[in-house]
C-alpha positions as CSV (number, residue, x, y, z in Angstrom):
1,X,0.0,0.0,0.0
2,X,1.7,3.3,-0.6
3,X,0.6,6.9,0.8
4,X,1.5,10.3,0.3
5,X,4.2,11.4,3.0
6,X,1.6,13.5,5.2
7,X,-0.2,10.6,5.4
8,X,2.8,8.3,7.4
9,X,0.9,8.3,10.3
10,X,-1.8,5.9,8.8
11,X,1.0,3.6,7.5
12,X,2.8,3.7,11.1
13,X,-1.0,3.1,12.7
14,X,-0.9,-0.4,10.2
15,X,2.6,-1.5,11.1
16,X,1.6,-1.2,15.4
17,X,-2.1,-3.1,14.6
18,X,-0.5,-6.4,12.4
19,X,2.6,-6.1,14.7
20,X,5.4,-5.6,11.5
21,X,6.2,-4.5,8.5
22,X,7.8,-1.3,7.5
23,X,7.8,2.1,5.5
24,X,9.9,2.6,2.6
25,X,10.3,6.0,0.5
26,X,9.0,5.6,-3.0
27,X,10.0,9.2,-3.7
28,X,9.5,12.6,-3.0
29,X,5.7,12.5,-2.3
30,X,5.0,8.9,-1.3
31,X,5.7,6.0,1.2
32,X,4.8,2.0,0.7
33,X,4.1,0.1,3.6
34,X,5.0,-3.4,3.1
35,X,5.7,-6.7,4.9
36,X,8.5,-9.4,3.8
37,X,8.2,-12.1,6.9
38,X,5.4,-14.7,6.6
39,X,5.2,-14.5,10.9
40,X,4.2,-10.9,9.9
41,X,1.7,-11.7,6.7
42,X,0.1,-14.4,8.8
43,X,-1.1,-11.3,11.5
44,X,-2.4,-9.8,7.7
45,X,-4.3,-13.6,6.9
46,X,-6.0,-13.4,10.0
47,X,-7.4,-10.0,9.9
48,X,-8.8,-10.6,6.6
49,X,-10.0,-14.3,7.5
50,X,-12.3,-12.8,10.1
51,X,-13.0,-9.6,8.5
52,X,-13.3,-10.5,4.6
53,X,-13.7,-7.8,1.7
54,X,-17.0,-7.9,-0.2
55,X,-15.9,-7.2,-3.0
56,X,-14.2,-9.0,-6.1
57,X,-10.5,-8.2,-4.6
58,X,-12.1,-11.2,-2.1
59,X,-10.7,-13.0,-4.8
60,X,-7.4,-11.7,-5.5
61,X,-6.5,-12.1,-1.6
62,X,-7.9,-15.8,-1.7
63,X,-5.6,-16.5,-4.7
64,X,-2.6,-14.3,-2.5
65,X,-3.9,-16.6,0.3
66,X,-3.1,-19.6,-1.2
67,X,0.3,-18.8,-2.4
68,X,1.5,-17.6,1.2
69,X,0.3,-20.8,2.8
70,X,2.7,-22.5,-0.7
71,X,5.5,-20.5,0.8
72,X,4.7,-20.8,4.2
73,X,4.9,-24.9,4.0
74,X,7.6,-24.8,1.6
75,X,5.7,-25.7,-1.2
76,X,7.7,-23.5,-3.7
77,X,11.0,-25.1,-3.9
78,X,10.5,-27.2,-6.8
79,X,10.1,-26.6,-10.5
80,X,6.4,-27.8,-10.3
81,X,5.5,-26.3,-7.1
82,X,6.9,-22.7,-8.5
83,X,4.6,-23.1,-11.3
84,X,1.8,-23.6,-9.5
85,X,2.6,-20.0,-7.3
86,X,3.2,-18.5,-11.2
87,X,-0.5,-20.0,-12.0
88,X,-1.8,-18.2,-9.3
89,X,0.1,-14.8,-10.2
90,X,-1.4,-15.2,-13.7
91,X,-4.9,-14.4,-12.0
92,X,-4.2,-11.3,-9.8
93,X,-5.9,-8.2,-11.3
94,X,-4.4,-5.6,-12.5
95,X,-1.0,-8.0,-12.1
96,X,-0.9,-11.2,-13.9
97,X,2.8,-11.9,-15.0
98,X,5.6,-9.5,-16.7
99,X,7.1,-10.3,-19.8
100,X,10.0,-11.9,-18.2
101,X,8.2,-14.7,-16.5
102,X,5.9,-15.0,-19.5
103,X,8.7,-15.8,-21.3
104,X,10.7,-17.9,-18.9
105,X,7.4,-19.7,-18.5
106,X,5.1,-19.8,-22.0
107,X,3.7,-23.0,-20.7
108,X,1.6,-21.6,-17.5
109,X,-2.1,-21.9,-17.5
110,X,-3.6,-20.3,-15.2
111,X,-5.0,-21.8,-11.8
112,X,-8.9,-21.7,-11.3
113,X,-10.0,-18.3,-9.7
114,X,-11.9,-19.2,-6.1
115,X,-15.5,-18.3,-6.2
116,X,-16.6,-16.6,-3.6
117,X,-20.4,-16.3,-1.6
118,X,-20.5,-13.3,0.3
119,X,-24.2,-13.0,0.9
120,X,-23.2,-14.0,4.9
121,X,-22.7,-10.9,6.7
122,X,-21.4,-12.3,9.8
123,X,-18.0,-12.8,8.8
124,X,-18.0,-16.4,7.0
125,X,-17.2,-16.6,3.5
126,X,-17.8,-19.7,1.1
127,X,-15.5,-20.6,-1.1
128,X,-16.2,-22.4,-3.9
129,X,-13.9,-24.1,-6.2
130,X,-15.3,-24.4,-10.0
């Protein structure tokens, strides 16, 4: 997530509620929170497991979900495991891969976008598989 500078204090009030991450200078006018440990991203998997978004970026975090839980076992290290995390990037909006990985990868089909039924308000999401 990235801010303008006179807005650091919302970043800093993010890093003290998950309990890590960090503010980098993107450049004059702006500043990216982010988080690089998974001990840190699994205090961001929570919050989002009992608050879900109702809207289609419900998606995008399921498909992010599933890749950190890859890493987070150690499912990435081999060449068939890593294509499976590159199936998943195909499928992020507004993402899906760079030129580079295309190419390094021309084989990748994407993995099957999770559908998702938020019509329960009171914080459970189905997830449905096609």
């Amino acid at each position: 997530m990235s801010m303008l500078k006179k807005d650091r204090s919302t970043l800093e009030e993010l890093i003290n509620y998950f309990g890590g991450g960090g503010i980098r200078n993107l450049d004059h006018n702006n500043l990216r929170f982010y988080i690089e440990s998974l001990k840190d991203l699994t205090a961001v998997i929570n919050h989002f497991d009992k608050y879900p978004l109702f809207t289609k970026k419900q998606e995008d975090y399921l498909l992010f979900k599933q890749v950190f839980y890859l890493f987070k076992n150690k499912n990435h290290l081999t060449m068939e495991e890593l294509k499976q995390v590159i199936a998943i990037k195909a499928l992020l909006r507004n993402k899906g891969l760079s030129d580079s990985l295309l190419e390094a990868f021309p084989d990748i089909t994407p993995a099957t976008i999770p559908v998702t039924d938020t019509t329960c308000f009171n914080g459970d999401v189905n997830i449905i598989y096609p």
